[in-house]
N, C-alpha and C positions, 0 to 999 in steps of 0.2 A: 563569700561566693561571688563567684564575676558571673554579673547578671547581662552584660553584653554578650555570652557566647551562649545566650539562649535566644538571641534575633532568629526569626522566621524572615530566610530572603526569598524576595519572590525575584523572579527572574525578569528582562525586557527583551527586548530588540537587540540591543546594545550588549549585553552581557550573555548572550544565549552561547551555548560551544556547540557549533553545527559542523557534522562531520559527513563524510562522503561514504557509502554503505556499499559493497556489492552483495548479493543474495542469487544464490541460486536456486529456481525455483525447479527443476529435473526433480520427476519422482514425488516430489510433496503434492498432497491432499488441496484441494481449492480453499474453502475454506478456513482450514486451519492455519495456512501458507498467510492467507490475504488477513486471518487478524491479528499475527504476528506482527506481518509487513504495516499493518495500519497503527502500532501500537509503536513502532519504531518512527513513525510521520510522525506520531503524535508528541513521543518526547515522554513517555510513562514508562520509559526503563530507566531514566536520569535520575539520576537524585533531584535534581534540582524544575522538576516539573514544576511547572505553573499553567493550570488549565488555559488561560485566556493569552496566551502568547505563542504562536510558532517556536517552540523550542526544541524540535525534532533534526533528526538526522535526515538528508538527501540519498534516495535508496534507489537503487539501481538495481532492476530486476533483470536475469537473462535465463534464458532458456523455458519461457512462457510458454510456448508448442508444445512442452514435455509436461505439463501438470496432469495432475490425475484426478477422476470424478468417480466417488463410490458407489457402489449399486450400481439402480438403473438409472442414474439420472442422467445420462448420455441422452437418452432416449425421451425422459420422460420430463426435466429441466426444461422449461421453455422462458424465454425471454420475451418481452410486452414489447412493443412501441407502436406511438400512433403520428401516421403522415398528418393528422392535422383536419383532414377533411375528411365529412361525413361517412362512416364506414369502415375509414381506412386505419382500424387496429391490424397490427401483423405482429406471428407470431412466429419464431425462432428456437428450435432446440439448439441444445448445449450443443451437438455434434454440428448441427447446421455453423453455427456462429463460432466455432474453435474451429471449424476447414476456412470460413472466409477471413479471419480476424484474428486470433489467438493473444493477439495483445487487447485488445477491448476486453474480451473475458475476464484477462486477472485484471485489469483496470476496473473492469465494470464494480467486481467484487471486494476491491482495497476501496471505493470511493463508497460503497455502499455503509463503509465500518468506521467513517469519517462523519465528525459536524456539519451537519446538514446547513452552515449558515457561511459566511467571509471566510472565517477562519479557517471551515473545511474546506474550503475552494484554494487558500493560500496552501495548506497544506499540500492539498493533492498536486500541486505546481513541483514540489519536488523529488515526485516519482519518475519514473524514469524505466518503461517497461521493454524492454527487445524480447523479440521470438525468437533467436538463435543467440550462441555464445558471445556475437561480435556487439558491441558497445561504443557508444562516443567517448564516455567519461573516463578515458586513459589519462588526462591530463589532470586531472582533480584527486587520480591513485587513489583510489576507494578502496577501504579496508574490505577484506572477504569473510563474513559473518555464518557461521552455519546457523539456522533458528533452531533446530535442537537443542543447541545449547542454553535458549531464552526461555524463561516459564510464561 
């Protein structure tokens, strides 16, 4: 028995195969969209995952205006943030903040389903979110992925 073809590799920097993703987000669900898209950052559809290394694909989101929110949470989704000075918590519905921003939204959402530490911050550097069809990343020819197809 050839006990060399039972090595456990673990992946680097060096050896990682990072590829360029397009994803269209038209018609998918918020959540379900953004932990798809966070699971392809992260490199856990690879064979060759290694937790503690960027070994994720570069994913290029388009058509971010077109996502869909179930129920009532249009209405009733509110987002936090605070200016910093006494008082000033403000608060944002889903509908308020997808008319001013619509790319923060799925940003806000993919970065939420990310390691909270370096690593999540390196990963999320390779998202890549537009509101309408038009994209920079022509030159990189990103493959066209339907998430349907991913469990």
């Amino acid at each position: 028995m050839d006990t060399l073809s039972y090595k456990t590799i673990s992946a680097n920097k060096a050896t990682v195969d990072k590829q360029w993703v397009l994803v269209d987000a038209e018609g998918e669900t918020l959540g379900r969209f953004a932990s798809k898209v966070a699971k392809l950052l992260r490199g856990k559809y690879k064979p060759s995952f290694t937790p503690h290394v960027d070994c994720g694909d570069n994913v290029v989101v388009i058509n971010a205006d077109k996502i869909n929110l179930t129920g009532n949470k249009w209405e009733s989704k509110t987002y936090v943030r605070h200016t910093g000075y006494p008082g000033g918590q403000r608060f944002q519905t889903a509908r308020e903040a997808m008319d001013k921003n619509p790319v923060s939204v799925v940003e806000r959402s993919i970065k939420g389903m990310l390691p909270k530490n370096r690593l999540g911050a390196a990963i999320f550097r390779n998202l890549k979110v537009n509101a309408g069809t038009q994209h920079g990343q022509e030159a990189q020819k990103p493959t066209v992925i339907n998430l349907n197809d991913l469990k």
